[in-house]
C-alpha positions as CSV (number, residue, x, y, z in Angstrom):
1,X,-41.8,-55.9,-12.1
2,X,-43.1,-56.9,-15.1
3,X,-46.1,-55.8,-14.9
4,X,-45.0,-52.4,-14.2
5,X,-43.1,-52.1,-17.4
6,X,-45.5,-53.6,-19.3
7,X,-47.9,-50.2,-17.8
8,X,-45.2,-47.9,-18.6
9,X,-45.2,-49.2,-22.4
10,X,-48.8,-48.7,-22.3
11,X,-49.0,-45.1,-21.0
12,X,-46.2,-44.1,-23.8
13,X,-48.7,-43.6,-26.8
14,X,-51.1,-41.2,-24.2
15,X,-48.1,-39.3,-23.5
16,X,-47.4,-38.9,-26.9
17,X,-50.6,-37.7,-27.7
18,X,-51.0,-35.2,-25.1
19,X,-47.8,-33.7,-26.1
20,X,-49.1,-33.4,-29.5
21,X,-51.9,-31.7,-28.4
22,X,-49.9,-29.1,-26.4
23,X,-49.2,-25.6,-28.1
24,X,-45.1,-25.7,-29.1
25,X,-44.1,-22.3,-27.0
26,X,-47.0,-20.4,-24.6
27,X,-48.0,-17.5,-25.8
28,X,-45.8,-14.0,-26.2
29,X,-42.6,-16.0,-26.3
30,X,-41.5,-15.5,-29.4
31,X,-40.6,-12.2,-28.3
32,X,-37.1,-11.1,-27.3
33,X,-36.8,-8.3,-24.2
34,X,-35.8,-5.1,-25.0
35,X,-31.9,-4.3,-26.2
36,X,-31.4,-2.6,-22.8
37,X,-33.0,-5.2,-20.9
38,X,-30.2,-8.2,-22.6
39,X,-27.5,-4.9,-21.8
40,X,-27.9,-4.6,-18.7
41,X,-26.2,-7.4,-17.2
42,X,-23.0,-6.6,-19.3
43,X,-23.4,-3.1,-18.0
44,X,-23.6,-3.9,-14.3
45,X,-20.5,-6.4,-14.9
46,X,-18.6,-3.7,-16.5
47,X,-19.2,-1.3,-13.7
48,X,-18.4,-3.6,-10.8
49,X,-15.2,-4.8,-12.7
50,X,-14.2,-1.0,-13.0
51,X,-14.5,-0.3,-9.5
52,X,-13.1,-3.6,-7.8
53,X,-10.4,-3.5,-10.3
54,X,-9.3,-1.2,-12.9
55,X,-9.8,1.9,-10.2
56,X,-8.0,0.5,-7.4
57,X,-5.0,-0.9,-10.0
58,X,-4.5,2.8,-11.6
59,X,-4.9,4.7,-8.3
60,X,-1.7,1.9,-7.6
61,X,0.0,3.4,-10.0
62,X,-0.4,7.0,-9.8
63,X,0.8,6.2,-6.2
64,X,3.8,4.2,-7.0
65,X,5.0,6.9,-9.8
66,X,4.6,9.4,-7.3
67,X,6.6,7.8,-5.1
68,X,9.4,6.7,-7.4
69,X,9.4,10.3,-8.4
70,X,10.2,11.4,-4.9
71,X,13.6,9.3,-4.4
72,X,16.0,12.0,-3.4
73,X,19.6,11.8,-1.9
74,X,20.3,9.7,1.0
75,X,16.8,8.1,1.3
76,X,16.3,4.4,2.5
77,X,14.8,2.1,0.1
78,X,13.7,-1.4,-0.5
79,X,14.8,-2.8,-3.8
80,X,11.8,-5.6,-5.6
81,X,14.8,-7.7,-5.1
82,X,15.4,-7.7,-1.4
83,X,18.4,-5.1,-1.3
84,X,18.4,-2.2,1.8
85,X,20.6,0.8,0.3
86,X,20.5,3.9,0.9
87,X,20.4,6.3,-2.2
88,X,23.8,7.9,-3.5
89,X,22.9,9.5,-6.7
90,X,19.5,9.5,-8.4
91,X,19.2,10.3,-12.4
92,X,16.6,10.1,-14.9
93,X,15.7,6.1,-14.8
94,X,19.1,5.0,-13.0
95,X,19.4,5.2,-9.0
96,X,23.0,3.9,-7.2
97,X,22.5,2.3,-4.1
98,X,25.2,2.3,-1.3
99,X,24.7,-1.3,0.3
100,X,27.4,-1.8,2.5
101,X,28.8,0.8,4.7
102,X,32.0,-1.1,5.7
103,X,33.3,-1.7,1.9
104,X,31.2,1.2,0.2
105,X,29.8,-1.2,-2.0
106,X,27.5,0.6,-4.8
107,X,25.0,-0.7,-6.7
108,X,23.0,0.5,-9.9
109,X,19.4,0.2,-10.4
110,X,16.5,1.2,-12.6
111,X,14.1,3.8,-11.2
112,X,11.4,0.9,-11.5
113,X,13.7,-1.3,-9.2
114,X,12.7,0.6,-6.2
115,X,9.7,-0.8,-3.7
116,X,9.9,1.5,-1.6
117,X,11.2,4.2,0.6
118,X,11.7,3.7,4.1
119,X,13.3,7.1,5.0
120,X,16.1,9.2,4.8
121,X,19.5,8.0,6.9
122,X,19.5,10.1,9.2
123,X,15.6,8.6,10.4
124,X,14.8,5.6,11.8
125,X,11.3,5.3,11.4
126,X,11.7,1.4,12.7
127,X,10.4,-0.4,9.4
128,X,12.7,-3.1,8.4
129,X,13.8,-3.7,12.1
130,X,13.1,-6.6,14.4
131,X,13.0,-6.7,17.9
132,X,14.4,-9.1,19.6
């Protein structure tokens, strides 16, 4: 083992000459690409974030303002809370819930509290049921 350290302490000084010897950068390196060319990257990141998503997260929102905008009287909803009502009164950002048909319990609620609408009373389009 000796002997092959000792070899290795002999090569160094070659090495270090050879690497002397060497040009420091090959030719036409010293350039930098084009603007567009270090761009692009950014640009294709930028595109693929826009459509996988800023799009999809603002065609959300048109969708759920549109729906929040459609609440009318005696429509079922879903509350972001949990709550089934069904709506009673409906006013600028304010909506009362009926929640309880036995007591007549009635509850207020911002406009934004609502998830979803799951039909009018009348309708029972079978969301929120489970059969059993």
């Amino acid at each position: 083992m000796l002997g092959a350290g000792a070899m290795v302490l002999a090569a160094l000084p070659a090495l270090a000459r050879a690497s002397e010897q060497a040009p420091a950068e090959p030719a036409g390196a010293g350039q930098a690409p084009p603007l567009w060319v270090q761009l692009l990257p950014w640009v294709a990141i930028f595109v693929l974030f826009y459509f996988l998503l800023i799009r999809p997260h603002s065609k959300q929102q048109r969708e759920r303002q549109a729906m929040l905008a459609r609440i009318k009287k005696n429509d079922r909803v879903l509350t972001t809370g949990g709550i089934y009502g069904t709506v009673t009164s409906v006013r600028d950002d304010e909506v009362t819930l009926k929640v309880d048909e036995a007591t007549g319990v009635r509850m207020r609620f911002a406009r934004s509290a609502i998830a979803a609408i799951l039909g009018e009373e009348g309708e029972d389009k079978g969301k929120g049921k489970q059969k059993g």
